[in-house]
C-alpha positions, 0 to 999 in steps of 0.5 A, spaced: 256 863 205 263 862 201 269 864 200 271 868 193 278 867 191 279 873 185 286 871 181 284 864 182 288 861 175 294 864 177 300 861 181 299 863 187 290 865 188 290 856 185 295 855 192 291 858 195 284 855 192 287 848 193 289 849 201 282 852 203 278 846 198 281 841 204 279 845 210 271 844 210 268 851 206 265 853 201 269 855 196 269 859 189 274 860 184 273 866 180 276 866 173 275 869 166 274 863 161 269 858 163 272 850 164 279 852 163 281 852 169 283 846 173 280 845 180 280 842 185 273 837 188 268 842 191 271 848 188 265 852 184 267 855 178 265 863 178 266 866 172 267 874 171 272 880 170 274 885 175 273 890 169 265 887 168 261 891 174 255 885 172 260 880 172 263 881 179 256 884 183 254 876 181 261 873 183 260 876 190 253 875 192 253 870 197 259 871 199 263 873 206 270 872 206 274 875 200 281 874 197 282 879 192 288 878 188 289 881 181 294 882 176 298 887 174 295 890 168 293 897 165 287 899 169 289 895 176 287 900 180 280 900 177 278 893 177 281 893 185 277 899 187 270 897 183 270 890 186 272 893 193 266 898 192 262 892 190 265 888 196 262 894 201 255 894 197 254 886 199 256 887 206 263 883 206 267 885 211 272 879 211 277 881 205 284 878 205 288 883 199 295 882 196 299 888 196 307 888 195 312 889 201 314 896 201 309 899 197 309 906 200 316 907 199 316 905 190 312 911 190 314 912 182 313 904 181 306 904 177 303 897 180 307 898 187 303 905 188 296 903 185 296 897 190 299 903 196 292 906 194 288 900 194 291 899 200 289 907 203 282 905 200 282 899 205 284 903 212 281 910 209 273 906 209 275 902 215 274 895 211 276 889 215 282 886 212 288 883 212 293 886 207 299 882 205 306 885 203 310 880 199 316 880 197 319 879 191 317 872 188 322 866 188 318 863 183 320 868 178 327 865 177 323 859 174 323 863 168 331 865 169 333 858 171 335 856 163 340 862 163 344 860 169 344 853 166 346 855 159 350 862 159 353 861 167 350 867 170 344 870 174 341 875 171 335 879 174 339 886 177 337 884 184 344 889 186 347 889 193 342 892 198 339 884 201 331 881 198 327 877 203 325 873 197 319 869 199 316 862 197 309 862 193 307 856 198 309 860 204 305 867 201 299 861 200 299 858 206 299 865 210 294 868 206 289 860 206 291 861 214 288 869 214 282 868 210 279 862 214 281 866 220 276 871 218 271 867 214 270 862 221 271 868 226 264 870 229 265 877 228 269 881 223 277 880 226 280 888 226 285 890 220 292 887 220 298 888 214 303 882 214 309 882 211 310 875 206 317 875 206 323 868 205 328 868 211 334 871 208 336 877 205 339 875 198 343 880 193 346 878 186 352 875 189 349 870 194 345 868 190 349 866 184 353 862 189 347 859 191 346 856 184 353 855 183 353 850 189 347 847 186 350 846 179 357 844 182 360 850 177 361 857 177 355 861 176 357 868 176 351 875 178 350 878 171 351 886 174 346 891 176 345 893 168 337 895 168 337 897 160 339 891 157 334 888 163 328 892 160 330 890 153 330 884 154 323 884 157 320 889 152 322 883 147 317 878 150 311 883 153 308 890 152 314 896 154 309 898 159 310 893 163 318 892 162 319 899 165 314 898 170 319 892 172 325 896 170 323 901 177 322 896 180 328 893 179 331 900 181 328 901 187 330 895 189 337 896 188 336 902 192 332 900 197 332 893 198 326 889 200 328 887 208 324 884 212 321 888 219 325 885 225 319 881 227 317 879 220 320 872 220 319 869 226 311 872 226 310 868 219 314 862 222 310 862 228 304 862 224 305 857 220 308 853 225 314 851 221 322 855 218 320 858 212 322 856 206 329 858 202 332 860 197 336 855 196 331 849 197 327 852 192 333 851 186 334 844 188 327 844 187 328 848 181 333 842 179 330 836 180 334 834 185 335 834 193 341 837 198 
């Protein structure tokens, strides 16, 4: 019996694939285009679309433990209720589902609130799972780190009231150690949420010193303007996605994305390890070192 990892092309669901092909099981990558995605040694190649219900009846036979990830798009909320009916009929009852943190409080958020129903699927049928609540991703400033270098300003509209951004390889490492808990439990463990978050509640501000001391030059935060940060997205994508963004934006610059108290010491006891910073993540981000 394996373990099915859904989203396994992508930047975190290819981590975690990685960290379980040295743990010793059996392991499937589910993908949607066959022999374009690297995997590691051992690693089977299952190749299947959540919005194909064949496809994924195939995909989850013989497996026990699953990892059920997928991506924001239109029909999110069908594919992840159709392959979790599909999970049911199978028998698995070792799910491991990636959420968002506070995805009960972004009600008018289209992806924030499909993954909060996914979630009330998950604890209305009783599934045993673990549900992980993430914050926002320090990777995505990957994506942002030519602005700062060549206009001098930080410009994701983050606002003032403290994100605990987290490290992708932290939200890895938690999910790897959760699904292989379930996977090599005797019986089916009881449902638990988890909050993935990084170890400091960041604002515009402070993470514009973070690069400026990293660039050894000012870096100023670009403001809070959620149009031009729409616009700016809608030249690059679909518009639906922009302002499914631009709420999130709004919301967190309403509400933040803080940590629970116990948050960060329940991930670093569990990880056996301080989790990883933003500001190691921009030297990173910068081919250098502190």
């Amino acid at each position: 019996m394996s373990i099915l990892v859904t989203g396994a092309s992508g930047t975190v669901g290819m981590q975690i694939v990685q960290r379980l092909a040295s743990s010793g099981v059996e392991v499937k990558a589910l993908v949607r285009a066959p022999g374009k995605t690297a995997l590691p040694s051992g690693v089977a190649e299952v190749v299947g679309d959540m919005s194909n219900v064949s496809s994924m009846r195939a995909a989850l036979s013989s497996v026990r433990t699953l990892f059920l990830l997928n991506a924001v798009v239109p029909d999110e909320v069908t594919q992840a209720l159709v392959t979790l009916n599909l999970a049911r009929d199978a028998g698995i009852e070792r799910i491991v589902y990636l959420s968002v943190i506070h995805a009960d409080l972004y009600t008018n958020v289209p992806h924030f609130t499909g993954k909060h129903t996914v979630e009330r699927m998950i604890q209305s049928l009783d599934m045993p799972a673990t549900i992980l609540r993430p914050a926002y991703f320090i990777q995505n400033d990957e994506r942002i780190k030519s602005v700062v270098e060549s206009h001098g300003i930080y410009p994701m509209p983050i606002g003032h009231a403290g994100v605990n951004m987290v490290d992708v390889r932290d939200i890895a490492d938690t999910a790897a150690a959760e699904l292989l808990a379930r996977h090599r439990a005797s019986d089916a463990l009881p449902g638990r949420t988890l909050e993935v978050v990084g170890p400091e509640a960041l604002t515009g501000e402070s993470v514009a010193r973070i690069w400026s001391e990293a660039l050894q030059r000012e870096i100023r935060y670009a403001g809070d303007d959620l149009d031009g940060f729409e616009q700016q997205l809608a030249g690059n994508g679909p518009d639906w996605m922009a302002y499914d963004m631009r709420l999130m934006m709004a919301g967190i610059q309403r509400h933040g994305m803080r940590a629970d108290d116990n948050a960060v010491d329940e991930l670093s006891k569990m990880l056996g390890r301080p989790l990883r910073t933003y500001r190691d993540a921009v030297h990173e981000m910068l081919g250098s070192s502190e």
